[in-house]
C-alpha positions in Angstrom: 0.0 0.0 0.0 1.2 2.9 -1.2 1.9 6.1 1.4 0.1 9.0 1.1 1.5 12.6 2.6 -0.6 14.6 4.7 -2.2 16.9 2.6 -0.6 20.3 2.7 -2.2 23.4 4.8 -4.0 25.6 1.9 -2.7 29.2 1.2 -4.1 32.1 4.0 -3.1 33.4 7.3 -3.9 31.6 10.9 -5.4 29.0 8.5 -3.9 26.2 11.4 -3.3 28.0 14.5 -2.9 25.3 17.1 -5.4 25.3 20.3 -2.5 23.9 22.3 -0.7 26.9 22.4 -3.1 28.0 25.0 -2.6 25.4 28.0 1.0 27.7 28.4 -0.2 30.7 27.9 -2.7 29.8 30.8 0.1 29.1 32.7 1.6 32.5 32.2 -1.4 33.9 33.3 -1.4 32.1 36.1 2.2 32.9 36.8 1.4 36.3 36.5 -1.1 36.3 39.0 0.8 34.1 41.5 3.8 37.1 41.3 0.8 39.8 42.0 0.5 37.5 45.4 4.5 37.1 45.7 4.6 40.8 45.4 2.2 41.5 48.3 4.0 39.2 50.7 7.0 39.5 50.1 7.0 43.7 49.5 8.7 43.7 46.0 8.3 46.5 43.2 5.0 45.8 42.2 5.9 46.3 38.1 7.0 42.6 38.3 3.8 41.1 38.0 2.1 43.5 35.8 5.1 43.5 33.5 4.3 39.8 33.0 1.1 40.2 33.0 1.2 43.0 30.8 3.2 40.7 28.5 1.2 37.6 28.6 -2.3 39.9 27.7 -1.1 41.2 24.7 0.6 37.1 24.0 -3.1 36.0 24.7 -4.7 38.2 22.6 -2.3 37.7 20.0 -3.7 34.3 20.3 -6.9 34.7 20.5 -7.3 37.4 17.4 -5.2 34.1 15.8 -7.7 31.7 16.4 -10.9 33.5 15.9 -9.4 34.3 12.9 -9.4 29.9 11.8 -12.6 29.6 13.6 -14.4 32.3 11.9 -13.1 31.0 8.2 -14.8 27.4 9.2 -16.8 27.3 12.6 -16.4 23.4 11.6 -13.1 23.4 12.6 -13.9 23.7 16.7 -16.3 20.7 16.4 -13.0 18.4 14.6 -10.8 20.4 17.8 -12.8 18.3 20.2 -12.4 15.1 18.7 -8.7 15.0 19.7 -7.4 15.3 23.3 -4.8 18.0 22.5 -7.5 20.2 21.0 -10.5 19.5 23.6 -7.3 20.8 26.5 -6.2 24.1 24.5 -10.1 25.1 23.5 -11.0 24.7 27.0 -7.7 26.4 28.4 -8.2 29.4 25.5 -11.3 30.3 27.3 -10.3 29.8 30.8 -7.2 32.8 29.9 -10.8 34.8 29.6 -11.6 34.4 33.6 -7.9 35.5 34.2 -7.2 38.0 31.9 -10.9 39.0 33.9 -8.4 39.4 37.0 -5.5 40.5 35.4 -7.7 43.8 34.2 -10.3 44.1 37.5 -8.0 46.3 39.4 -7.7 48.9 36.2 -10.8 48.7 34.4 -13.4 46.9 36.8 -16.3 47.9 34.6 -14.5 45.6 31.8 -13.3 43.0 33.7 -16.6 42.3 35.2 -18.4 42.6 31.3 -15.8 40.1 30.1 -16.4 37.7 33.4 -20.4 37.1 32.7 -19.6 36.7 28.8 -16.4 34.1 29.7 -19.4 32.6 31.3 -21.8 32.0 28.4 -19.6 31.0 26.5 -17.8 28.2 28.5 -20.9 27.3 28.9 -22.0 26.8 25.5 -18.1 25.0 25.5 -19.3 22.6 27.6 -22.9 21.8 25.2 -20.7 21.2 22.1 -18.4 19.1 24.3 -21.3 17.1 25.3 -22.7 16.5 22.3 -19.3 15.6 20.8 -18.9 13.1 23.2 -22.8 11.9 22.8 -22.3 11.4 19.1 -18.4 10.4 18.6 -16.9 6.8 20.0 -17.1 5.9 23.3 -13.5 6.3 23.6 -14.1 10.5 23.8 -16.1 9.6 26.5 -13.2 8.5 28.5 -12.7 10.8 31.7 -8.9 12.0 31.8 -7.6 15.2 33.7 -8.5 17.3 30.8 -12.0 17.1 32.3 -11.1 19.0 34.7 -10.1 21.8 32.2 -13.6 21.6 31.0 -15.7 21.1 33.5 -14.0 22.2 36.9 -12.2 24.8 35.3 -15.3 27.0 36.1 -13.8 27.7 39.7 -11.3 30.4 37.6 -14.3 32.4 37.3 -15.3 32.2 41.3 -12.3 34.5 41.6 -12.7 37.7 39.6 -16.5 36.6 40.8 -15.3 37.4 44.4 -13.1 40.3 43.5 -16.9 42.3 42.4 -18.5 40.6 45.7 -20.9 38.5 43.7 -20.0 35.8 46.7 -23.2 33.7 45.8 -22.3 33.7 42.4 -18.5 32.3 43.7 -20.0 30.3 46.8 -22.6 28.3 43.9 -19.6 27.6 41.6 -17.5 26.4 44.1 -20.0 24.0 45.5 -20.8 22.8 41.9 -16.9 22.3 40.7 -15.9 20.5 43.8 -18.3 17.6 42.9 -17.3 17.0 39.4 -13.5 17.2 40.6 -14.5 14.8 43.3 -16.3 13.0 40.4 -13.2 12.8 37.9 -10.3 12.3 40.8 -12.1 9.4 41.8 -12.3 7.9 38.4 -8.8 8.8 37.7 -7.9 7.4 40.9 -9.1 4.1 39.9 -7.5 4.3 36.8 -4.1 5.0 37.7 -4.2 2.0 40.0 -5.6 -0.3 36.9 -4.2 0.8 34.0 -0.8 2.2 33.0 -0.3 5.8 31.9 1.0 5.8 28.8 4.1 7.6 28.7 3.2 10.5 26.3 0.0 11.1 28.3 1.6 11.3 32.0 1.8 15.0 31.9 -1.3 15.8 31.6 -1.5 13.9 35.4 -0.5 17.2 36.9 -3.9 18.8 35.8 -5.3 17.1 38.8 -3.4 19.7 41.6 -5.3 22.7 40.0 -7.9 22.5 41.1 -6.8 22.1 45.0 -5.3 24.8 44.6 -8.2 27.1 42.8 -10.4 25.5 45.5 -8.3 27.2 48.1 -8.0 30.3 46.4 -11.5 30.6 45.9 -12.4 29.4 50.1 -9.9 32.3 51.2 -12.1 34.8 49.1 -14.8 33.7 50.7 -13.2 33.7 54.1 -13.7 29.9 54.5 -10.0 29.9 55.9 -10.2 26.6 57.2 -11.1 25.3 53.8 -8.4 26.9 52.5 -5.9 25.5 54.4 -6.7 21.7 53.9 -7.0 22.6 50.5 -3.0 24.3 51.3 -1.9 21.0 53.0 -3.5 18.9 50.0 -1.6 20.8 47.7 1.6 20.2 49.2 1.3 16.5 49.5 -0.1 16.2 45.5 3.0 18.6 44.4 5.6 16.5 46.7 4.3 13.1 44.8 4.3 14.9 41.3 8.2 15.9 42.4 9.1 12.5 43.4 7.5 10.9 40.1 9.2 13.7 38.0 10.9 11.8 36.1 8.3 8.8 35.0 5.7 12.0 34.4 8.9 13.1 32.0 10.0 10.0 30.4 8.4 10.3 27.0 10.4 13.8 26.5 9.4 17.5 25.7 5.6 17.9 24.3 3.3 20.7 24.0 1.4 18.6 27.0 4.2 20.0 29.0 1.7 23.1 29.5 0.2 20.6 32.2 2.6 21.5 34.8 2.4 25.5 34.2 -0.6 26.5 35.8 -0.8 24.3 38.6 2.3 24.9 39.8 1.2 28.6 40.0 -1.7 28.4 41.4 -0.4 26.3 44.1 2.4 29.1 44.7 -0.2 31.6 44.6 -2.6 30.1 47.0 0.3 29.9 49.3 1.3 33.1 49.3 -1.9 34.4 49.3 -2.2 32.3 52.9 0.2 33.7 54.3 1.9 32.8 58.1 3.5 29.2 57.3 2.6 29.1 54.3 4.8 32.5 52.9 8.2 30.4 52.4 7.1 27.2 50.6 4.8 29.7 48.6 7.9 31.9 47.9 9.7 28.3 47.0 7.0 27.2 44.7 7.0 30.8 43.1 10.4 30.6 41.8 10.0 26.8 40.6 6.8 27.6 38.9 9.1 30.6 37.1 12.2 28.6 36.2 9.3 25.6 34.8 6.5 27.8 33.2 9.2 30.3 31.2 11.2 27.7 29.6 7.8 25.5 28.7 6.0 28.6 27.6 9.0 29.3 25.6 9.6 26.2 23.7 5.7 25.8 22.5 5.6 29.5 21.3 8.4 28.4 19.5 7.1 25.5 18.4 3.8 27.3 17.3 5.8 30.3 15.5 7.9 27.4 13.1 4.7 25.8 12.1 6.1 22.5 14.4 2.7 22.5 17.4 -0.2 22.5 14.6 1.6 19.3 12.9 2.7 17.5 16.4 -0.5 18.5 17.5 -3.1 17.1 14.9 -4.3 21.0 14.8 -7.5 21.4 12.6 -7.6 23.0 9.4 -9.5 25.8 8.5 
Protein backbone atom coordinates (compact mmCIF):
# COMPACT_ATOMS: atom_id res chain seq x y z
CA UNK A 1 0.00 0.00 0.00
CA UNK A 2 1.24 2.87 -1.16
CA UNK A 3 1.88 6.08 1.36
CA UNK A 4 0.14 8.99 1.15
CA UNK A 5 1.51 12.62 2.62
CA UNK A 6 -0.65 14.62 4.65
CA UNK A 7 -2.17 16.95 2.65
CA UNK A 8 -0.56 20.27 2.72
CA UNK A 9 -2.20 23.36 4.76
CA UNK A 10 -4.05 25.63 1.95
CA UNK A 11 -2.65 29.18 1.18
CA UNK A 12 -4.06 32.14 4.05
CA UNK A 13 -3.11 33.39 7.31
CA UNK A 14 -3.93 31.63 10.94
CA UNK A 15 -5.36 29.00 8.50
CA UNK A 16 -3.87 26.17 11.36
CA UNK A 17 -3.29 27.97 14.54
CA UNK A 18 -2.95 25.30 17.12
CA UNK A 19 -5.41 25.26 20.25
CA UNK A 20 -2.49 23.90 22.31
CA UNK A 21 -0.66 26.86 22.39
CA UNK A 22 -3.08 28.00 25.02
CA UNK A 23 -2.57 25.44 28.02
CA UNK A 24 1.04 27.75 28.39
CA UNK A 25 -0.24 30.66 27.89
CA UNK A 26 -2.70 29.76 30.78
CA UNK A 27 0.10 29.09 32.74
CA UNK A 28 1.64 32.52 32.23
CA UNK A 29 -1.40 33.94 33.30
CA UNK A 30 -1.41 32.08 36.09
CA UNK A 31 2.25 32.94 36.82
CA UNK A 32 1.44 36.34 36.54
CA UNK A 33 -1.14 36.34 39.01
CA UNK A 34 0.85 34.13 41.54
CA UNK A 35 3.77 37.14 41.31
CA UNK A 36 0.83 39.76 42.03
CA UNK A 37 0.45 37.50 45.37
CA UNK A 38 4.49 37.10 45.67
CA UNK A 39 4.62 40.83 45.44
CA UNK A 40 2.25 41.51 48.26
CA UNK A 41 4.03 39.16 50.72
CA UNK A 42 7.03 39.49 50.08
CA UNK A 43 7.04 43.67 49.51
CA UNK A 44 8.73 43.69 45.98
CA UNK A 45 8.31 46.55 43.24
CA UNK A 46 5.03 45.82 42.16
CA UNK A 47 5.87 46.32 38.06
CA UNK A 48 6.97 42.55 38.33
CA UNK A 49 3.81 41.12 38.04
CA UNK A 50 2.15 43.48 35.85
CA UNK A 51 5.06 43.54 33.49
CA UNK A 52 4.28 39.77 33.04
CA UNK A 53 1.13 40.24 33.04
CA UNK A 54 1.16 43.02 30.80
CA UNK A 55 3.15 40.71 28.46
CA UNK A 56 1.22 37.59 28.62
CA UNK A 57 -2.30 39.86 27.69
CA UNK A 58 -1.14 41.19 24.65
CA UNK A 59 0.64 37.05 24.00
CA UNK A 60 -3.13 35.99 24.72
CA UNK A 61 -4.70 38.19 22.65
CA UNK A 62 -2.29 37.73 19.96
CA UNK A 63 -3.73 34.30 20.25
CA UNK A 64 -6.89 34.69 20.52
CA UNK A 65 -7.29 37.36 17.35
CA UNK A 66 -5.21 34.11 15.79
CA UNK A 67 -7.72 31.66 16.41
CA UNK A 68 -10.93 33.48 15.93
CA UNK A 69 -9.44 34.34 12.88
CA UNK A 70 -9.36 29.92 11.81
CA UNK A 71 -12.61 29.56 13.57
CA UNK A 72 -14.43 32.30 11.90
CA UNK A 73 -13.06 31.01 8.22
CA UNK A 74 -14.82 27.40 9.17
CA UNK A 75 -16.79 27.30 12.56
CA UNK A 76 -16.39 23.37 11.62
CA UNK A 77 -13.14 23.41 12.64
CA UNK A 78 -13.90 23.66 16.70
CA UNK A 79 -16.33 20.73 16.42
CA UNK A 80 -13.04 18.40 14.63
CA UNK A 81 -10.79 20.44 17.82
CA UNK A 82 -12.82 18.28 20.22
CA UNK A 83 -12.42 15.11 18.75
CA UNK A 84 -8.67 14.96 19.69
CA UNK A 85 -7.38 15.33 23.31
CA UNK A 86 -4.78 18.04 22.47
CA UNK A 87 -7.46 20.16 21.00
CA UNK A 88 -10.50 19.53 23.57
CA UNK A 89 -7.32 20.80 26.48
CA UNK A 90 -6.22 24.08 24.52
CA UNK A 91 -10.08 25.15 23.53
CA UNK A 92 -11.01 24.72 27.03
CA UNK A 93 -7.68 26.36 28.36
CA UNK A 94 -8.21 29.39 25.54
CA UNK A 95 -11.30 30.29 27.31
CA UNK A 96 -10.35 29.79 30.82
CA UNK A 97 -7.23 32.80 29.89
CA UNK A 98 -10.78 34.78 29.63
CA UNK A 99 -11.56 34.38 33.59
CA UNK A 100 -7.86 35.46 34.15
CA UNK A 101 -7.22 38.00 31.93
CA UNK A 102 -10.93 39.01 33.91
CA UNK A 103 -8.44 39.42 37.03
CA UNK A 104 -5.45 40.51 35.43
CA UNK A 105 -7.67 43.77 34.22
CA UNK A 106 -10.30 44.06 37.53
CA UNK A 107 -7.99 46.30 39.44
CA UNK A 108 -7.74 48.91 36.15
CA UNK A 109 -10.85 48.68 34.39
CA UNK A 110 -13.44 46.91 36.80
CA UNK A 111 -16.28 47.89 34.62
CA UNK A 112 -14.49 45.61 31.83
CA UNK A 113 -13.32 42.99 33.66
CA UNK A 114 -16.61 42.32 35.21
CA UNK A 115 -18.40 42.59 31.25
CA UNK A 116 -15.83 40.07 30.06
CA UNK A 117 -16.36 37.66 33.38
CA UNK A 118 -20.36 37.10 32.70
CA UNK A 119 -19.57 36.67 28.75
CA UNK A 120 -16.35 34.08 29.74
CA UNK A 121 -19.38 32.56 31.34
CA UNK A 122 -21.84 31.95 28.41
CA UNK A 123 -19.56 31.03 26.46
CA UNK A 124 -17.85 28.20 28.47
CA UNK A 125 -20.94 27.30 28.93
CA UNK A 126 -22.01 26.82 25.51
CA UNK A 127 -18.09 25.00 25.52
CA UNK A 128 -19.26 22.59 27.56
CA UNK A 129 -22.89 21.76 25.23
CA UNK A 130 -20.69 21.16 22.12
CA UNK A 131 -18.43 19.15 24.34
CA UNK A 132 -21.27 17.07 25.35
CA UNK A 133 -22.66 16.49 22.33
CA UNK A 134 -19.31 15.65 20.78
CA UNK A 135 -18.95 13.07 23.18
CA UNK A 136 -22.76 11.89 22.76
CA UNK A 137 -22.31 11.44 19.10
CA UNK A 138 -18.39 10.43 18.61
CA UNK A 139 -16.89 6.81 20.00
CA UNK A 140 -17.15 5.87 23.35
CA UNK A 141 -13.47 6.33 23.60
CA UNK A 142 -14.06 10.46 23.82
CA UNK A 143 -16.11 9.60 26.51
CA UNK A 144 -13.19 8.50 28.45
CA UNK A 145 -12.72 10.85 31.66
CA UNK A 146 -8.95 12.03 31.81
CA UNK A 147 -7.63 15.19 33.70
CA UNK A 148 -8.47 17.29 30.84
CA UNK A 149 -11.96 17.09 32.35
CA UNK A 150 -11.08 19.04 34.75
CA UNK A 151 -10.11 21.79 32.18
CA UNK A 152 -13.58 21.59 30.98
CA UNK A 153 -15.71 21.08 33.53
CA UNK A 154 -14.01 22.16 36.94
CA UNK A 155 -12.24 24.78 35.26
CA UNK A 156 -15.33 27.04 36.10
CA UNK A 157 -13.83 27.72 39.74
CA UNK A 158 -11.28 30.44 37.58
CA UNK A 159 -14.28 32.41 37.33
CA UNK A 160 -15.32 32.24 41.29
CA UNK A 161 -12.27 34.53 41.62
CA UNK A 162 -12.71 37.67 39.59
CA UNK A 163 -16.55 36.56 40.85
CA UNK A 164 -15.27 37.36 44.35
CA UNK A 165 -13.12 40.33 43.49
CA UNK A 166 -16.89 42.33 42.45
CA UNK A 167 -18.52 40.63 45.71
CA UNK A 168 -20.87 38.47 43.66
CA UNK A 169 -19.97 35.80 46.74
CA UNK A 170 -23.18 33.73 45.78
CA UNK A 171 -22.31 33.65 42.45
CA UNK A 172 -18.45 32.27 43.75
CA UNK A 173 -20.00 30.35 46.81
CA UNK A 174 -22.62 28.35 43.88
CA UNK A 175 -19.59 27.62 41.58
CA UNK A 176 -17.52 26.35 44.08
CA UNK A 177 -20.02 24.01 45.51
CA UNK A 178 -20.84 22.76 41.88
CA UNK A 179 -16.85 22.27 40.70
CA UNK A 180 -15.88 20.53 43.77
CA UNK A 181 -18.26 17.62 42.91
CA UNK A 182 -17.32 17.04 39.45
CA UNK A 183 -13.48 17.24 40.64
CA UNK A 184 -14.46 14.84 43.30
CA UNK A 185 -16.35 12.96 40.36
CA UNK A 186 -13.20 12.82 37.87
CA UNK A 187 -10.27 12.32 40.77
CA UNK A 188 -12.11 9.39 41.82
CA UNK A 189 -12.31 7.90 38.39
CA UNK A 190 -8.83 8.77 37.66
CA UNK A 191 -7.92 7.38 40.91
CA UNK A 192 -9.11 4.10 39.92
CA UNK A 193 -7.53 4.33 36.79
CA UNK A 194 -4.14 4.95 37.69
CA UNK A 195 -4.16 2.03 40.00
CA UNK A 196 -5.60 -0.28 36.94
CA UNK A 197 -4.17 0.75 34.04
CA UNK A 198 -0.83 2.18 32.96
CA UNK A 199 -0.27 5.85 31.94
CA UNK A 200 1.01 5.83 28.75
CA UNK A 201 4.14 7.63 28.69
CA UNK A 202 3.16 10.46 26.29
CA UNK A 203 0.02 11.09 28.33
CA UNK A 204 1.56 11.33 31.98
CA UNK A 205 1.84 15.01 31.89
CA UNK A 206 -1.25 15.79 31.63
CA UNK A 207 -1.51 13.94 35.42
CA UNK A 208 -0.48 17.23 36.90
CA UNK A 209 -3.91 18.78 35.81
CA UNK A 210 -5.31 17.11 38.79
CA UNK A 211 -3.41 19.66 41.55
CA UNK A 212 -5.32 22.66 40.00
CA UNK A 213 -7.95 22.50 41.13
CA UNK A 214 -6.81 22.10 45.01
CA UNK A 215 -5.33 24.81 44.63
CA UNK A 216 -8.18 27.10 42.81
CA UNK A 217 -10.37 25.49 45.54
CA UNK A 218 -8.30 27.21 48.11
CA UNK A 219 -7.99 30.28 46.44
CA UNK A 220 -11.51 30.63 45.89
CA UNK A 221 -12.40 29.39 50.09
CA UNK A 222 -9.94 32.26 51.22
CA UNK A 223 -12.08 34.84 49.10
CA UNK A 224 -14.83 33.66 50.71
CA UNK A 225 -13.17 33.74 54.06
CA UNK A 226 -13.68 29.92 54.53
CA UNK A 227 -10.02 29.90 55.91
CA UNK A 228 -10.16 26.56 57.17
CA UNK A 229 -11.12 25.26 53.81
CA UNK A 230 -8.39 26.92 52.48
CA UNK A 231 -5.93 25.49 54.42
CA UNK A 232 -6.70 21.74 53.95
CA UNK A 233 -6.98 22.57 50.47
CA UNK A 234 -3.04 24.30 51.31
CA UNK A 235 -1.89 20.98 52.95
CA UNK A 236 -3.54 18.95 50.03
CA UNK A 237 -1.65 20.79 47.72
CA UNK A 238 1.63 20.21 49.15
CA UNK A 239 1.26 16.54 49.46
CA UNK A 240 -0.11 16.16 45.49
CA UNK A 241 2.96 18.59 44.45
CA UNK A 242 5.63 16.47 46.70
CA UNK A 243 4.32 13.09 44.77
CA UNK A 244 4.30 14.90 41.34
CA UNK A 245 8.18 15.93 42.36
CA UNK A 246 9.14 12.49 43.37
CA UNK A 247 7.45 10.93 40.12
CA UNK A 248 9.21 13.71 37.96
CA UNK A 249 10.92 11.80 36.07
CA UNK A 250 8.30 8.77 34.99
CA UNK A 251 5.73 11.98 34.35
CA UNK A 252 8.93 13.11 31.98
CA UNK A 253 9.97 10.01 30.45
CA UNK A 254 8.44 10.27 27.02
CA UNK A 255 10.45 13.79 26.48
CA UNK A 256 9.39 17.54 25.69
CA UNK A 257 5.55 17.89 24.31
CA UNK A 258 3.28 20.72 23.95
CA UNK A 259 1.44 18.55 26.99
CA UNK A 260 4.19 19.96 29.02
CA UNK A 261 1.69 23.06 29.48
CA UNK A 262 0.23 20.57 32.15
CA UNK A 263 2.57 21.46 34.83
CA UNK A 264 2.44 25.49 34.22
CA UNK A 265 -0.55 26.54 35.83
CA UNK A 266 -0.80 24.26 38.63
CA UNK A 267 2.35 24.93 39.80
CA UNK A 268 1.25 28.60 39.99
CA UNK A 269 -1.74 28.41 41.37
CA UNK A 270 -0.37 26.27 44.15
CA UNK A 271 2.37 29.13 44.68
CA UNK A 272 -0.25 31.56 44.61
CA UNK A 273 -2.59 30.12 47.02
CA UNK A 274 0.25 29.93 49.32
CA UNK A 275 1.33 33.07 49.33
CA UNK A 276 -1.95 34.38 49.34
CA UNK A 277 -2.18 32.34 52.94
CA UNK A 278 0.17 33.75 54.28
CA UNK A 279 1.86 32.80 58.09
CA UNK A 280 3.54 29.19 57.29
CA UNK A 281 2.60 29.09 54.28
CA UNK A 282 4.80 32.49 52.94
CA UNK A 283 8.17 30.39 52.45
CA UNK A 284 7.12 27.23 50.60
CA UNK A 285 4.82 29.65 48.63
CA UNK A 286 7.90 31.91 47.87
CA UNK A 287 9.72 28.30 46.99
CA UNK A 288 7.04 27.21 44.67
CA UNK A 289 6.95 30.84 43.07
CA UNK A 290 10.40 30.59 41.78
CA UNK A 291 10.00 26.82 40.58
CA UNK A 292 6.85 27.64 38.94
CA UNK A 293 9.11 30.61 37.11
CA UNK A 294 12.21 28.60 36.24
CA UNK A 295 9.34 25.64 34.80
CA UNK A 296 6.50 27.80 33.23
CA UNK A 297 9.25 30.33 31.16
CA UNK A 298 11.22 27.74 29.63
CA UNK A 299 7.79 25.45 28.70
CA UNK A 300 6.00 28.60 27.63
CA UNK A 301 8.99 29.32 25.60
CA UNK A 302 9.63 26.20 23.68
CA UNK A 303 5.69 25.83 22.46
CA UNK A 304 5.62 29.52 21.31
CA UNK A 305 8.42 28.44 19.51
CA UNK A 306 7.09 25.48 18.37
CA UNK A 307 3.82 27.35 17.27
CA UNK A 308 5.76 30.28 15.45
CA UNK A 309 7.85 27.40 13.07
CA UNK A 310 4.70 25.81 12.15
CA UNK A 311 6.09 22.46 14.38
CA UNK A 312 2.67 22.53 17.36
CA UNK A 313 -0.17 22.46 14.56
CA UNK A 314 1.56 19.33 12.87
CA UNK A 315 2.66 17.50 16.44
CA UNK A 316 -0.54 18.49 17.55
CA UNK A 317 -3.09 17.07 14.86
CA UNK A 318 -4.30 21.00 14.82
CA UNK A 319 -7.52 21.40 12.59
CA UNK A 320 -7.55 23.05 9.39
CA UNK A 321 -9.54 25.76 8.54
Amino acid sequence: MAFKPPAPTPPGLWRRVPPAIFPSIMGLFGLGLAWRRGVAAFGLPAGIAETILGAVTLLFLFALVAYSAKFLRRPAVLVEELRILPGRAGVAAMLLCLYLLSVTLAPYVPGVARTLLWCSLALHGAFVLLLVGVFVTGPAEQRRVNPVWHLSFVGFIISALPAAVFEEYLTALGLFVATVLIAAFVWAVSAEQLVKETVPAPLRPLLAIHLAPVALFGQVAQALELQAVALGCAGVAGLLLLWFTARARWLTEAGFSALWGAFTFPLAATAGLWLGLGGIWRLPGGVALVAATLVTLPIAWKVVQSWTRGQLAIKTNAATA
